[in-house]
MMTF fields as JSON, N, C-alpha, C and O atoms, coordinates in Angstrom:
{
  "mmtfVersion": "1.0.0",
  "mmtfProducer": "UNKNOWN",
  "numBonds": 479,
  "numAtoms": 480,
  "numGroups": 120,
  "numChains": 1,
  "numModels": 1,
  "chainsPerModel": [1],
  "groupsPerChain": [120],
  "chainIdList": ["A"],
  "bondAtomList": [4, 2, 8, 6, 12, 10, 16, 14, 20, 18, 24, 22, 28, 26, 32, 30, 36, 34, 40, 38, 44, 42, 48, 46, 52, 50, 56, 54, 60, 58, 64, 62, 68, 66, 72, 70, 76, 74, 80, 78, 84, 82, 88, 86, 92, 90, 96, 94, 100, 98, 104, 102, 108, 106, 112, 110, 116, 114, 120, 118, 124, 122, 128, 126, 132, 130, 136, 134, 140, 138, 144, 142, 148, 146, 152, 150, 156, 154, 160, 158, 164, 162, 168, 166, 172, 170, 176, 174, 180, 178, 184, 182, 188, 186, 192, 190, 196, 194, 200, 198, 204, 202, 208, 206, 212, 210, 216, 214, 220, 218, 224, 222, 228, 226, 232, 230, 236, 234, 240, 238, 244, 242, 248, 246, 252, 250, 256, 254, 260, 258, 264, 262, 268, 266, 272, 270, 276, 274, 280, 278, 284, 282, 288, 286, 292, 290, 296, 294, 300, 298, 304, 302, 308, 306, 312, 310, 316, 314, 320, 318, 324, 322, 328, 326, 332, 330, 336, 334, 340, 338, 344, 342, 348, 346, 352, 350, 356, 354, 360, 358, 364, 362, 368, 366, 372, 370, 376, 374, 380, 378, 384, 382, 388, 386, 392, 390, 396, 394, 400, 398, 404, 402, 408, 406, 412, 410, 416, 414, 420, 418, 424, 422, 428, 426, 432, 430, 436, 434, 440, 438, 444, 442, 448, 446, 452, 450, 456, 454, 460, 458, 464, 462, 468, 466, 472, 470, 476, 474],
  "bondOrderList": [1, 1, 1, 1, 1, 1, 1, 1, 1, 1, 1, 1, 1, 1, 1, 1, 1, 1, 1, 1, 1, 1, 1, 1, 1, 1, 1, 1, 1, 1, 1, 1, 1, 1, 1, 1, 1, 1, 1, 1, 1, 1, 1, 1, 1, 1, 1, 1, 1, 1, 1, 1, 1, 1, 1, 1, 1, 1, 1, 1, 1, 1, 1, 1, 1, 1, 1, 1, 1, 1, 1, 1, 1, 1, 1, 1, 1, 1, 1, 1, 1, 1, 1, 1, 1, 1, 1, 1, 1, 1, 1, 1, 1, 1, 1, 1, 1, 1, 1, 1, 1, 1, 1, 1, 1, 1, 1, 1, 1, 1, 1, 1, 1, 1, 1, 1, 1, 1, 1],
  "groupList": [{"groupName": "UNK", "atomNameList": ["N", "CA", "C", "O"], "elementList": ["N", "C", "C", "O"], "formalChargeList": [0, 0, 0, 0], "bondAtomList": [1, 0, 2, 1, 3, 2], "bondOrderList": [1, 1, 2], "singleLetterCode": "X", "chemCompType": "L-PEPTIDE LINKING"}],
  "groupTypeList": [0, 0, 0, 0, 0, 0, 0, 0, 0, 0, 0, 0, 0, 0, 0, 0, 0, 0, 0, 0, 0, 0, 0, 0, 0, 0, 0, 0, 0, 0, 0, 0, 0, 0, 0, 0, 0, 0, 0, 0, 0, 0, 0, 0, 0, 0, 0, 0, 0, 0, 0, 0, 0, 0, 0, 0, 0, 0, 0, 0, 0, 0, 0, 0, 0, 0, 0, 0, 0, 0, 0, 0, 0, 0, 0, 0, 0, 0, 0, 0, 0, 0, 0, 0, 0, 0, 0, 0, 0, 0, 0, 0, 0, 0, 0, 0, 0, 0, 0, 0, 0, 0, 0, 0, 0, 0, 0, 0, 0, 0, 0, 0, 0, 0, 0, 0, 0, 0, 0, 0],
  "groupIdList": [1, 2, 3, 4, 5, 6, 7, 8, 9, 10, 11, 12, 13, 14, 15, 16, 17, 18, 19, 20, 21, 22, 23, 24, 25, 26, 27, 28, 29, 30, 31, 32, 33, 34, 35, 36, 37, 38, 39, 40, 41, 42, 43, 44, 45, 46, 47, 48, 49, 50, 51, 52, 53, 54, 55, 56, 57, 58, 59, 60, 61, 62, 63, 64, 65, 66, 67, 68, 69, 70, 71, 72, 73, 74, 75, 76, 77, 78, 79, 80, 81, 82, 83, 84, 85, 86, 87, 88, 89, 90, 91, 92, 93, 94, 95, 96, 97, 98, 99, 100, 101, 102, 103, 104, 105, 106, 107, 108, 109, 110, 111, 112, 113, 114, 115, 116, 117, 118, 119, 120],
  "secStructList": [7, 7, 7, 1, 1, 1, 7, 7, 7, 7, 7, 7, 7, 3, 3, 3, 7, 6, 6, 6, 7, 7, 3, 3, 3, 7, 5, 1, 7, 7, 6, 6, 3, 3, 3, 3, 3, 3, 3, 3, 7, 6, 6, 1, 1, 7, 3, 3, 3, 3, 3, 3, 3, 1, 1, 1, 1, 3, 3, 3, 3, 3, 3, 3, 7, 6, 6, 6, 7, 5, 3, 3, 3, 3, 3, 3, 3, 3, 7, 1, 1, 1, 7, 7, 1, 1, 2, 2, 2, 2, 2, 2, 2, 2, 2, 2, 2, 2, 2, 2, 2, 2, 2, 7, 1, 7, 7, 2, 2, 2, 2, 2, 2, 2, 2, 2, 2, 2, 6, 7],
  "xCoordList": [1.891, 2.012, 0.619, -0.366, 0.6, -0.806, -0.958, -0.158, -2.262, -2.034, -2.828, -3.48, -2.522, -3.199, -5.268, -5.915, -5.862, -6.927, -6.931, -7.481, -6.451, -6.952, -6.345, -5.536, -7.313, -6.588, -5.827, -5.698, -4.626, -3.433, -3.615, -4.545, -2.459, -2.606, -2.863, -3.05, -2.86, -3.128, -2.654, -2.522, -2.005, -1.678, -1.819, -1.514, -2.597, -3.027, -2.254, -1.894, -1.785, -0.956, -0.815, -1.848, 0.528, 0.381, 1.438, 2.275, 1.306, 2.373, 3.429, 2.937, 4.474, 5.278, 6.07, 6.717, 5.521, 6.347, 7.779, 7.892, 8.667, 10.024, 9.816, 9.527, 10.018, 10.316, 9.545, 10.121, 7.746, 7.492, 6.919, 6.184, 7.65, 6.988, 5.505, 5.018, 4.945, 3.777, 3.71, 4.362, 2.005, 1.778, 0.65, 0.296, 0.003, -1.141, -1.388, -0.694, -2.754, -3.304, -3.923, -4.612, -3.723, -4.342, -4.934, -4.774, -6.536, -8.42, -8.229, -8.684, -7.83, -8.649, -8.438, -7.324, -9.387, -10.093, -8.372, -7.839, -7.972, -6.557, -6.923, -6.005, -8.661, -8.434, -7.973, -8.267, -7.007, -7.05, -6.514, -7.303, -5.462, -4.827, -3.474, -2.953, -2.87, -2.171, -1.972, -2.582, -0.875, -0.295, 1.142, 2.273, 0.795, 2.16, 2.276, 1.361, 3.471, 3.571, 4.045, 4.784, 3.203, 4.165, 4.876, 5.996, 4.842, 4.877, 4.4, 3.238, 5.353, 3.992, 3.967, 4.755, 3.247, 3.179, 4.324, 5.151, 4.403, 5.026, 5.69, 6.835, 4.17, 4.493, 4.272, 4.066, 4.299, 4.145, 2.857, 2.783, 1.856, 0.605, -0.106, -1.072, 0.034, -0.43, 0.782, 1.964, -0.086, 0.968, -0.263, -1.475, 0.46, -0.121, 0.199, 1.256, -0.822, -0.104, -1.789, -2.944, -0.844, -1.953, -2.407, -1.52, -3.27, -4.119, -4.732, -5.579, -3.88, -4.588, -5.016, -4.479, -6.215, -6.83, -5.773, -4.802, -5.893, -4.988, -4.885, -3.809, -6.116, -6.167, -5.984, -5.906, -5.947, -5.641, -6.959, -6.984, -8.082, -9.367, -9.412, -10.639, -8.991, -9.014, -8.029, -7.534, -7.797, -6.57, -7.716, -8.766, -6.566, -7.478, -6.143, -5.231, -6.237, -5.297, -5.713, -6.402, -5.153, -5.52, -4.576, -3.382, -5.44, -4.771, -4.754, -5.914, -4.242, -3.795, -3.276, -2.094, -4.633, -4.043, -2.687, -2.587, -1.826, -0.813, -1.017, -0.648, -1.717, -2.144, -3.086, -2.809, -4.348, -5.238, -5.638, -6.607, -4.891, -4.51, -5.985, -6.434, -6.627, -8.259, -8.177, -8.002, -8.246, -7.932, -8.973, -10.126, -8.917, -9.757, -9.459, -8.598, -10.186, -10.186, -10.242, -11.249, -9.209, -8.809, -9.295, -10.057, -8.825, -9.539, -9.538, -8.405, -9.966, -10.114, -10.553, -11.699, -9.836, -10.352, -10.328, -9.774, -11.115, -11.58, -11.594, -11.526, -11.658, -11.002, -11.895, -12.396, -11.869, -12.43, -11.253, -10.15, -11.772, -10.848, -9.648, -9.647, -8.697, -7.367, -7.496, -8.373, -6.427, -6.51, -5.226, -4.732, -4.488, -3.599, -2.747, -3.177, -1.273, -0.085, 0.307, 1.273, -0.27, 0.499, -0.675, -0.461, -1.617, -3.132, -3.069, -3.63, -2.188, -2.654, -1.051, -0.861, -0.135, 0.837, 0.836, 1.508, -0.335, -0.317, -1.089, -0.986, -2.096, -3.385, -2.327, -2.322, -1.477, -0.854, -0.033, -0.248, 0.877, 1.625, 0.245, 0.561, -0.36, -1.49, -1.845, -1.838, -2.17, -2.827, -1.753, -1.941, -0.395, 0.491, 1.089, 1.573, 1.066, 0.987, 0.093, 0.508, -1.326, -2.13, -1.905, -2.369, -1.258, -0.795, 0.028, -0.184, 1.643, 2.415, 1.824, 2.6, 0.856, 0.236, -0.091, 0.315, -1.224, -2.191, -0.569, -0.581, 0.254, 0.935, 1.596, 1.647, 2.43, 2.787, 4.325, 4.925, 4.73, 6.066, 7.37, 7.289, 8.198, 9.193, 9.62, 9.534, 10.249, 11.008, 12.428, 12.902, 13.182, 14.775, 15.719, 16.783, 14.721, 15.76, 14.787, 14.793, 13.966, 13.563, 13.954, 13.816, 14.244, 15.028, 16.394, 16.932, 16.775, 18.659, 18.358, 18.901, 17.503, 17.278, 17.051, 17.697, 16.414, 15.948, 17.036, 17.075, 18.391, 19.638, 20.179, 20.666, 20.083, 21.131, 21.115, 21.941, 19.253, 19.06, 19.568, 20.007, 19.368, 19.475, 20.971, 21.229, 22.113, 22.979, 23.947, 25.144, 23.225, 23.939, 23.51, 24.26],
  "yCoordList": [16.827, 15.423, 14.805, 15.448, 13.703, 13.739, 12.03, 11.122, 12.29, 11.105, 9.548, 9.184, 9.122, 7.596, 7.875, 8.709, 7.076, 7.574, 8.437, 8.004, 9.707, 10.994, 10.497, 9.696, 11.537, 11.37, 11.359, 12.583, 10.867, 10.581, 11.604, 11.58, 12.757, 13.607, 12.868, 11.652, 13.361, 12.88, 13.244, 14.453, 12.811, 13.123, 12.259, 11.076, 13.463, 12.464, 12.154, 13.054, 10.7, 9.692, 10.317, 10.487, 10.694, 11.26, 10.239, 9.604, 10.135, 9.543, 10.633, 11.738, 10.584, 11.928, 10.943, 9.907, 12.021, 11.839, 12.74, 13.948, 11.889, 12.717, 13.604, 14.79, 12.822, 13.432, 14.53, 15.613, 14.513, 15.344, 16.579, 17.481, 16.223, 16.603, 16.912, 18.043, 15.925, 15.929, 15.158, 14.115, 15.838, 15.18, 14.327, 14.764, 13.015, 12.362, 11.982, 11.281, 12.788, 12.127, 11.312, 11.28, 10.207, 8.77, 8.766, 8.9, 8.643, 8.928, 7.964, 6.95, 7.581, 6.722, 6.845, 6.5, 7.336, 8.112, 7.512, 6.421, 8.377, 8.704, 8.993, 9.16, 9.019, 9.377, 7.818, 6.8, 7.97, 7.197, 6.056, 5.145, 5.525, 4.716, 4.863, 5.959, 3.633, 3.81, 2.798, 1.759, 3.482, 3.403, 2.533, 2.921, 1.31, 0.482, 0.394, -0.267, 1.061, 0.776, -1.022, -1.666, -1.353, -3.291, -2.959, -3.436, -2.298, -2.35, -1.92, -1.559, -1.933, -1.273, -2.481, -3.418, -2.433, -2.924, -2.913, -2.001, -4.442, -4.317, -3.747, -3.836, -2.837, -1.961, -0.552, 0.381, -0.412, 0.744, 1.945, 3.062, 1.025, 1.972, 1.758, 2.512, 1.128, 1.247, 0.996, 0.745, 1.185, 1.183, 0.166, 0.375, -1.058, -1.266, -0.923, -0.491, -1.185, -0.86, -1.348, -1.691, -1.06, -2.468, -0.777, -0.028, -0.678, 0.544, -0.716, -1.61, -0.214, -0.992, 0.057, 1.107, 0.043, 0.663, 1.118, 0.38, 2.161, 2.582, 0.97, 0.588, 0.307, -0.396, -2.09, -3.067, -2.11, -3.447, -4.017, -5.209, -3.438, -4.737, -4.218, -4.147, -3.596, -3.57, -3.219, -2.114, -4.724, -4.159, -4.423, -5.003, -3.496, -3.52, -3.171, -2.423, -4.053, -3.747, -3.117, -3.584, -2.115, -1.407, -1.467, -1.748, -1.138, -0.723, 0.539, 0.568, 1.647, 2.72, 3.341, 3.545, 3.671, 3.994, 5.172, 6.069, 4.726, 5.924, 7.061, 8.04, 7.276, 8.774, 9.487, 10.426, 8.463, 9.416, 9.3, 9.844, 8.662, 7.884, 7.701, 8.053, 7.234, 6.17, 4.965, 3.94, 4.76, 3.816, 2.571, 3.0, 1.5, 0.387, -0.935, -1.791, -0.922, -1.912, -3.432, -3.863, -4.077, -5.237, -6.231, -7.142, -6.058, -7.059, -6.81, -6.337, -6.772, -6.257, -6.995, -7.443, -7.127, -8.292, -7.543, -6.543, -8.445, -7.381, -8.336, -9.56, -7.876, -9.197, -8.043, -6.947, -8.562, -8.169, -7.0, -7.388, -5.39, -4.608, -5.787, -6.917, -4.455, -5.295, -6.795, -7.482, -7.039, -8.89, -8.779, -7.665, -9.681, -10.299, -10.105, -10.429, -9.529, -9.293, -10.325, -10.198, -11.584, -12.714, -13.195, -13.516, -13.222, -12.921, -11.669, -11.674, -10.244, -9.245, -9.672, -9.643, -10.065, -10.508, -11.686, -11.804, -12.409, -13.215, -12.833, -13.231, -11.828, -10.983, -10.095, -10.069, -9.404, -8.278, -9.281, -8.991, -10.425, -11.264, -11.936, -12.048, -12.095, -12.453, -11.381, -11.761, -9.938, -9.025, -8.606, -8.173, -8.766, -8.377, -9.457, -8.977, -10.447, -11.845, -11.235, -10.894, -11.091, -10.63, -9.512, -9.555, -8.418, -7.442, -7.361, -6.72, -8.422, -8.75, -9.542, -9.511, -10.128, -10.828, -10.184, -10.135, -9.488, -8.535, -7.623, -7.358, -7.428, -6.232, -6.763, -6.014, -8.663, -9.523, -9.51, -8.858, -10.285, -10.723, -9.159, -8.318, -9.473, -8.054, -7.967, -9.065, -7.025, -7.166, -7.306, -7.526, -7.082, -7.607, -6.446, -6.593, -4.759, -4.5, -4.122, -2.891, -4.52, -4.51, -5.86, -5.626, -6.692, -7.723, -7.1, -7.208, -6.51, -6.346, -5.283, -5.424, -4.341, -3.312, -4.129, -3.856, -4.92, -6.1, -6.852, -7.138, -7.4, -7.695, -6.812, -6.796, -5.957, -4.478, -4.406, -4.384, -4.378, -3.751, -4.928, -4.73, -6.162, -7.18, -7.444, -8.271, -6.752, -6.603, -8.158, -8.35, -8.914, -9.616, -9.913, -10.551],
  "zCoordList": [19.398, 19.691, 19.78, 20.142, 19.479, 19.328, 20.565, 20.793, 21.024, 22.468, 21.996, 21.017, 22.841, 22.358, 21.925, 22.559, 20.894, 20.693, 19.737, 18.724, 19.644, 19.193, 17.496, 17.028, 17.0, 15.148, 14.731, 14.703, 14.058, 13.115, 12.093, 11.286, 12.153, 11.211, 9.707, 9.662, 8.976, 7.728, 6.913, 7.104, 5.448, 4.282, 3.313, 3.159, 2.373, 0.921, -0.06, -0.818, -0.291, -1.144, -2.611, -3.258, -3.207, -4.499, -5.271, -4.629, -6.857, -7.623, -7.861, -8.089, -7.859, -8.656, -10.321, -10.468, -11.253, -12.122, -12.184, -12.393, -11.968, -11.938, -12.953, -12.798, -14.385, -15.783, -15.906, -15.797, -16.217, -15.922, -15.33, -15.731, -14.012, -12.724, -12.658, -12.643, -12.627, -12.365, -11.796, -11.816, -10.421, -9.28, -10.068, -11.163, -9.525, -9.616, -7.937, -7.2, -7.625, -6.102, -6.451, -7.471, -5.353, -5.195, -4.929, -3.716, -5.3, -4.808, -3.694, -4.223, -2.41, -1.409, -0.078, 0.315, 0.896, 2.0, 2.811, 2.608, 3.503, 4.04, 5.803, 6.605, 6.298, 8.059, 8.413, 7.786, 9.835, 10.576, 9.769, 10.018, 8.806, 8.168, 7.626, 7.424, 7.376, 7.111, 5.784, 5.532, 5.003, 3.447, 3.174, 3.469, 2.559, 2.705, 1.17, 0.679, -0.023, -1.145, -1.067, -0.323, -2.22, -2.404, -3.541, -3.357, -4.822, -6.395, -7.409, -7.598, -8.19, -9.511, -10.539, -10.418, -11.318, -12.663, -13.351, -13.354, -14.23, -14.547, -15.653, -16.096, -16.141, -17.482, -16.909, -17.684, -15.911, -14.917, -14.825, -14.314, -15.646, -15.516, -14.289, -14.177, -13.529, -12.071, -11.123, -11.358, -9.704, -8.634, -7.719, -7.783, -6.803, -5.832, -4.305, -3.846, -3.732, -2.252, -1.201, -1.456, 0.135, 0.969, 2.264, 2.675, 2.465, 3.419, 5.112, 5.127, 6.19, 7.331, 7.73, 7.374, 8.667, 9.59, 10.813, 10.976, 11.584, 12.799, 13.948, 14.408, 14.192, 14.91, 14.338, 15.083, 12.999, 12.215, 12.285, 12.59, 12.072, 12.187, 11.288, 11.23, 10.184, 8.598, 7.403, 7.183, 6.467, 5.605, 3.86, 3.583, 3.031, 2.216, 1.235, 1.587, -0.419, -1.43, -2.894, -3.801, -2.784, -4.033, -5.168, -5.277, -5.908, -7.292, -7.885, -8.297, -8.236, -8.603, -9.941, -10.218, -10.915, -12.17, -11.853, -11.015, -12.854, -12.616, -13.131, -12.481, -14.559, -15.328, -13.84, -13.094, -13.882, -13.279, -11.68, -11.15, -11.197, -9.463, -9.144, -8.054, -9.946, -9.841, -8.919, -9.576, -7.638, -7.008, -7.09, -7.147, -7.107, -7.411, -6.09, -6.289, -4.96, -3.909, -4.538, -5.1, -4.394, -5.091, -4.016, -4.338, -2.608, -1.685, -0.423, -0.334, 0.639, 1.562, 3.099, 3.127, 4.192, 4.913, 6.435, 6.893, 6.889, 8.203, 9.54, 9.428, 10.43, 11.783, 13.16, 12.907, 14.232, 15.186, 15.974, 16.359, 16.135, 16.545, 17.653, 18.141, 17.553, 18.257, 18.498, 19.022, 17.986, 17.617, 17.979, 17.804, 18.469, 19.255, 18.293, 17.186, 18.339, 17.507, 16.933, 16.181, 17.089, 15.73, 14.803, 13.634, 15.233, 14.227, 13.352, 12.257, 13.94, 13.016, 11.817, 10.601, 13.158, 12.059, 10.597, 9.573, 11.231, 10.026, 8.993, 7.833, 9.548, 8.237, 7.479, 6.248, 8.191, 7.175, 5.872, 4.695, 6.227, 5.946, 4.685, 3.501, 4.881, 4.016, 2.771, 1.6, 3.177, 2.448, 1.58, 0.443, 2.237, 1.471, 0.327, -0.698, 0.447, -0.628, -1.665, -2.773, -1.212, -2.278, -3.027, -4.167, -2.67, -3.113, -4.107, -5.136, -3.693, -4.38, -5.604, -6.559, -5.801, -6.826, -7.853, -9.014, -7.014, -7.666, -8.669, -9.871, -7.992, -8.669, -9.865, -10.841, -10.002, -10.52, -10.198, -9.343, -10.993, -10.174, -10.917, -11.812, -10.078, -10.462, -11.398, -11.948, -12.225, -13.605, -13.213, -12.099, -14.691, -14.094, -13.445, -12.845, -13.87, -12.566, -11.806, -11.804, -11.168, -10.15, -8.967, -7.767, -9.25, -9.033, -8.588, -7.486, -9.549, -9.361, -8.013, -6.918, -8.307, -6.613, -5.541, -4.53, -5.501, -4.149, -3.673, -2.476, -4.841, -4.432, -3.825, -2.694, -4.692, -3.857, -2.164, -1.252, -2.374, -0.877, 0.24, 1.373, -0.429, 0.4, 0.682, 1.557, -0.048, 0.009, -0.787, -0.574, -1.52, -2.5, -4.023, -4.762]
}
């Protein structure tokens, strides 16, 4: 169990190709953070996704070749440690807009999954 403070185990971010099972690791430093997928491309050679710091005074959006999981820091914004839960709520709400951008808008079944989940 690990106590307030101390290090967040860690594990390094991989792509899986179902078809043919092959792993691709995602090059970008994994202590003390955490990993939010937004999307991929919409021709599926990359993947995006948004990395906050344990304490939120740092989010940052990458981009992720899919062959060779080459990660590329797209934008990155930084705030004064622990910031008040509707300040960090409105930065994540922010980084993740950019994310969704950066990644571009969904295809048509990626759309039809987002109904699904949403349940209409």
């Amino acid at each position: 169990m690990v106590r307030a403070g101390e290090r967040l185990p860690t594990a390094a971010p991989y792509l899986i190709d179902i078809l043919s099972r092959k792993l691709v690791k995602i090059d970008v430093p994994v202590d003390d953070r955490i990993l939010l997928l937004v999307g991929w491309s919409t021709d599926g050679s990359a993947v995006c996704f948004v990395q906050f710091s344990r304490d939120l005074s740092w989010a940052g959006v990458y981009r992720a070749d899919a062959e060779t999981g080459e990660a590329r820091l797209l934008f990155e914004d930084r705030t004064p440690p622990t910031p008040p839960e509707d300040v960090a709520l409105r930065r994540a709400e922010r980084v993740f807009r950019a994310a969704q951008t950066a990644a571009g808008p969904p295809d048509k079944r990626q759309r039809r999954a987002i109904r699904k989940l949403r349940g209409y």
